[in-house]
C-alpha positions in Angstrom: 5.9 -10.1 23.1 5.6 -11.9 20.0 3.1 -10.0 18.2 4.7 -7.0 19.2 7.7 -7.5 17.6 6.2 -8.8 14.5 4.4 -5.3 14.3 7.0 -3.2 14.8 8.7 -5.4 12.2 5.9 -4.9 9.8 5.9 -0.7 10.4 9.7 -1.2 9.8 8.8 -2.7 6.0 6.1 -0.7 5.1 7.6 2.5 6.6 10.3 2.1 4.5 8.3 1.4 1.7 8.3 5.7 -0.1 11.8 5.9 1.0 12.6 2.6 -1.7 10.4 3.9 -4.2 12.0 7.3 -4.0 15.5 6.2 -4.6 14.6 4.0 -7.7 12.2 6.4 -9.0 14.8 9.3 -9.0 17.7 6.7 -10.5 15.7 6.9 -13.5 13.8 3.9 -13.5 10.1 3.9 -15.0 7.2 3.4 -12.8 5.9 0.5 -14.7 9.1 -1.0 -15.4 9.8 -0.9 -11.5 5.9 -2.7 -10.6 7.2 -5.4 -13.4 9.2 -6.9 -11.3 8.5 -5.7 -7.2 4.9 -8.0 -8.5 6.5 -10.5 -11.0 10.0 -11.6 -8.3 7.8 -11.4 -5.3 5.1 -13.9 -7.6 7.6 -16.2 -7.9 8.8 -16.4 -3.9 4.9 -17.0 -3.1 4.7 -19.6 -6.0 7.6 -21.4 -4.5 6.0 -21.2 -1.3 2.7 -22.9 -2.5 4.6 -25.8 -4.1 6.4 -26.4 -1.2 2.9 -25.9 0.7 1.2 -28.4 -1.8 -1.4 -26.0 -2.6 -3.8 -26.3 -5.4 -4.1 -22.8 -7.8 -7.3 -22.3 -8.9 -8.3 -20.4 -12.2 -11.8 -20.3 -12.7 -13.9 -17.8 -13.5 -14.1 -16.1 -9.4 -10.4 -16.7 -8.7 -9.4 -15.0 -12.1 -11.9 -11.8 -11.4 -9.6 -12.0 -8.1 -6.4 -11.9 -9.3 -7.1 -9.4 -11.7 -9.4 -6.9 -9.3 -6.9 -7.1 -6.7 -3.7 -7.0 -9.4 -4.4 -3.9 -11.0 -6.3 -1.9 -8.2 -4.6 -2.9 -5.3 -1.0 -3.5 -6.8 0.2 -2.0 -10.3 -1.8 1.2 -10.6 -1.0 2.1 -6.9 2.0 1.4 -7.1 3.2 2.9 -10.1 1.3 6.3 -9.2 3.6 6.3 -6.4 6.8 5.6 -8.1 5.7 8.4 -10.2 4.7 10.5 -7.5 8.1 9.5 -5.3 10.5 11.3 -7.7 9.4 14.7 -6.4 7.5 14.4 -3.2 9.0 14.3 0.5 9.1 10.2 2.2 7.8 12.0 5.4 4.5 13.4 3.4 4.1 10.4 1.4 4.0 8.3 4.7 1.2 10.4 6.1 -0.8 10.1 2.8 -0.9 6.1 2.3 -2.0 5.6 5.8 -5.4 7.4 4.6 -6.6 4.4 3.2 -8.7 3.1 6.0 -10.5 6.6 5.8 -11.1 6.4 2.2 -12.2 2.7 2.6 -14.7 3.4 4.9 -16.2 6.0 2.3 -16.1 4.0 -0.1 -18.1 1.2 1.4 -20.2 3.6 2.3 -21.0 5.0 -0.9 -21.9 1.4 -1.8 -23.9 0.5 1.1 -21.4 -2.3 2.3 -21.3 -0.5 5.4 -23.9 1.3 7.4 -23.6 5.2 8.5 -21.7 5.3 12.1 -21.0 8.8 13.7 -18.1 7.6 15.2 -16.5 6.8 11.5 -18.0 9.8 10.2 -16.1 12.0 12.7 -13.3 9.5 11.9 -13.4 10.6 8.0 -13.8 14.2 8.3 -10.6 14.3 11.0 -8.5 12.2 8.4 -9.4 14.5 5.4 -8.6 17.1 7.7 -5.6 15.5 7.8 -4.7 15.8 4.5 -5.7 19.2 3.7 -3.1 20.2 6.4 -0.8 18.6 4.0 -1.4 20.5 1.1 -3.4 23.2 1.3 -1.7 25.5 3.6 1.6 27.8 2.4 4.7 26.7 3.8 3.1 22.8 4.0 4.6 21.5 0.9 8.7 21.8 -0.5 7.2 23.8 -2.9 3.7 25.2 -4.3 4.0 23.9 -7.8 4.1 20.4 -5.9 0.3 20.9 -5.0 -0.5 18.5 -7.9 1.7 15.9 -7.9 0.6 15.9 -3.8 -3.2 15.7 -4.8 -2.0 13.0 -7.3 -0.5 11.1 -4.6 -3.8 10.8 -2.6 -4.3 8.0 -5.5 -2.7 5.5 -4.4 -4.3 5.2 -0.8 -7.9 5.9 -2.7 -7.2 2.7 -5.2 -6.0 0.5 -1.9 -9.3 1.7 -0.7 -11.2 0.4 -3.3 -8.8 -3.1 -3.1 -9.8 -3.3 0.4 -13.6 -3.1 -0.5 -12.7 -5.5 -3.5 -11.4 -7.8 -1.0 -14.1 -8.1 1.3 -16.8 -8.7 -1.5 -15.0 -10.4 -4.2 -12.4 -12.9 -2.1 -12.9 -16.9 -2.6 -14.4 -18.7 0.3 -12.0 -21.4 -0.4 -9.2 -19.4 -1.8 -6.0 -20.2 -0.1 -4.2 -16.9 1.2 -0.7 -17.8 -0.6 -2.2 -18.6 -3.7 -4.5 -15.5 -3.8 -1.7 -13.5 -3.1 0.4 -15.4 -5.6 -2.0 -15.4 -8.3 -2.6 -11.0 -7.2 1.3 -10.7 -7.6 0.9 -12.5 -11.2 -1.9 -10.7 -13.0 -0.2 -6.8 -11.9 3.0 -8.0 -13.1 2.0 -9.2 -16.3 -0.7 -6.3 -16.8 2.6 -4.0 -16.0 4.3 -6.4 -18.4 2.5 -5.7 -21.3 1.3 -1.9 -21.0 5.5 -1.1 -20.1 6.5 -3.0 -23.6 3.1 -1.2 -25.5 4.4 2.1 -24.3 8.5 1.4 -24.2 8.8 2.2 -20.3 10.0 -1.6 -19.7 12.9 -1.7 -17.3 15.3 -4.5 -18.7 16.6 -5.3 -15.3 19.6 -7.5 -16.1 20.9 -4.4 -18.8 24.1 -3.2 -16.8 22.6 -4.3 -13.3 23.0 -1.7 -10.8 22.2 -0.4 -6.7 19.1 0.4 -8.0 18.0 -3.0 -9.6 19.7 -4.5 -6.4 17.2 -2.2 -4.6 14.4 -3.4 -6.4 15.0 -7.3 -6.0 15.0 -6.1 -2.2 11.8 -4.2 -2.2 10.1 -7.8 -3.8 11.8 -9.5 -1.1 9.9 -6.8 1.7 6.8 -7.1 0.3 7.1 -10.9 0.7 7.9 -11.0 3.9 5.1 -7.8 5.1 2.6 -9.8 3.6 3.8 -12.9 5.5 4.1 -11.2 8.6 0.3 -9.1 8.1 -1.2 -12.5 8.1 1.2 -14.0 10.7 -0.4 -11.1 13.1 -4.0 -11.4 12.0 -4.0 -15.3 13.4 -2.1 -15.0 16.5 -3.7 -11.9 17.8 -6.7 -10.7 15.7 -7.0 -7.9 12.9 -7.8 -5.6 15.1 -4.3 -5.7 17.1 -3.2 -5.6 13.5 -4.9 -2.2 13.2 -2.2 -0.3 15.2 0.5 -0.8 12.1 -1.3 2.3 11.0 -0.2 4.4 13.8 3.4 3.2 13.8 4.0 3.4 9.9 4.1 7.2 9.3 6.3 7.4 12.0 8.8 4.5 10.6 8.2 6.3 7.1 9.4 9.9 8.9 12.3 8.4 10.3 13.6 6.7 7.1 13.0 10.0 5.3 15.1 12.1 7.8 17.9 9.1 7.5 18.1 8.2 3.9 17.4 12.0 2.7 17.7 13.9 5.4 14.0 15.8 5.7 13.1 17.6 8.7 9.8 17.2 9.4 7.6 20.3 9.1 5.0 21.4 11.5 2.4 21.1 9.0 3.3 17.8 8.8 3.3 17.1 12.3 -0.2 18.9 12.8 -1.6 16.5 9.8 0.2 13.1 11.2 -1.9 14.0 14.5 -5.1 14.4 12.5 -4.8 11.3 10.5 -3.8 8.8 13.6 -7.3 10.4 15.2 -9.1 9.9 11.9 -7.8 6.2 11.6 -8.7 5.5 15.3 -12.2 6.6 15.2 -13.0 4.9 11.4 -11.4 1.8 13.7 -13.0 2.1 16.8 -15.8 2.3 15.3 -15.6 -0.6 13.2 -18.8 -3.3 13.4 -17.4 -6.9 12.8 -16.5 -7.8 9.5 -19.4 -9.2 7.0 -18.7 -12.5 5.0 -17.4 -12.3 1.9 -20.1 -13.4 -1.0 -19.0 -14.1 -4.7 
């Protein structure tokens, strides 16, 4: 049962992952200013964590590329499209659009030969962009119709964790410790944030007249801690395929948060898309060969 409850756990964090972002975003905080310190606080637990670990941090030339791949394209420009995104879109539609990431991933290694063709993910794809048409292309699917580009914006985020994912797989040290990779990811998108939030005056001075949302914020670091502790706690006691199911459960954990914390009903557009996507995911899944080993 174990593994079970981790999951559910995990679907629990990341589901409630838009429904965060929304409530800081629309308190008025910048996107950049938010990723500052979601990365920098969440850096620090992992550093803590390696010192107390006794584990070496490299910085050579492959850990570095690492850190900052995975740092800007997996963390800050993600996330802060998202926190952008979040101030107008539904949680509920947002949930649906992250989980497209394994779909776009599988394009994307694709297009760059890291994966061969497979009918089964090809099926998988066109059922997941299915998906996401339903969400934005028919009337009546979105709040609004003047939402239609801030909704096709969105589909950034899950395309730039696509490309992190790839990034992964290629670029990841053979003898990089998973703490300290993480630690060292955290790092570079929080000082990248750092400096491009003071170059354009979005930085969020979080102890000026601390409020719920900065409380918020210290919270979401703490979350993303403890997911990332928990993704990797799964992985080794019952495989990354087990782990694969998260995807199914964390549009629904996403709905729910959005009809508790803001009260949206769920559309049937929405509904029709969620369907779409979980078939898409399972087939690009399903039809997954095993993994190839990382080279530098």
């Amino acid at each position: 049962m174990l593994p079970l409850l981790l999951l559910l756990t995990l679907s629990v964090l990341w589901g409630l992952g838009p429904s965060i972002v929304k409530f800081v975003a629309q308190d008025g905080v910048p996107p950049l200013g938010m990723v500052v310190w979601q990365t920098g606080l969440a850096g620090l637990v992992l550093l803590g964590i390696c010192v107390i670990r006794r584990v070496s941090i490299a910085f050579d030339r492959r850990h570095m590329r690492y850190y900052l791949a995975m740092g800007w394209v997996g963390l800050a420009l993600p996330n802060t499209n998202m926190v952008f995104v979040m101030r107008d879109l539904p949680v509920g539609l947002m949930g649906v659009i992250i989980i497209t990431a394994p779909v776009i991933t599988y394009v994307v290694a694709l297009f760059i030969r890291l994966e061969p063709f497979a009918p089964m993910r090809a099926a998988g794809v066109v059922l997941g962009f299915a998906g996401a048409a339903v969400l934005v292309l028919p009337s009546g699917s979105l709040p609004s119709p003047e939402l239609l580009p801030i909704a096709l914006l969105a589909f950034v985020t899950p395309a730039l964790w696509a490309i992190s994912n790839v990034i992964a797989e290629v670029w990841r040290p053979k003898d990089g410790d998973t703490f300290a990779l993480a630690m060292g990811t955290m790092f570079a998108a929080s000082s990248g944030a750092l400096v491009v939030s003071l170059g354009t005056g979005t930085f969020h001075p979080i102890w000026d007249d601390f409020g719920l949302s900065d409380w918020v914020i210290v919270a979401y670091a703490g979350t993303t801690v403890c997911a990332f502790a928990l993704f990797y706690t799964i992985v080794k006691l019952a495989g990354a395929v087990y782990l694969a199911q998260v995807g199914y459960l964390v549009p629904i954990m996403g709905v729910g948060w959005g009809a508790w914390f803001y009260n949206e009903e769920p559309t049937i557009w929405l509904l029709l898309a969620m369907v779409l996507v979980f078939a898409g995911v399972a087939l690009v899944n399903l039809g997954k060969k095993p993994a190839k080993a990382a080279v530098d």
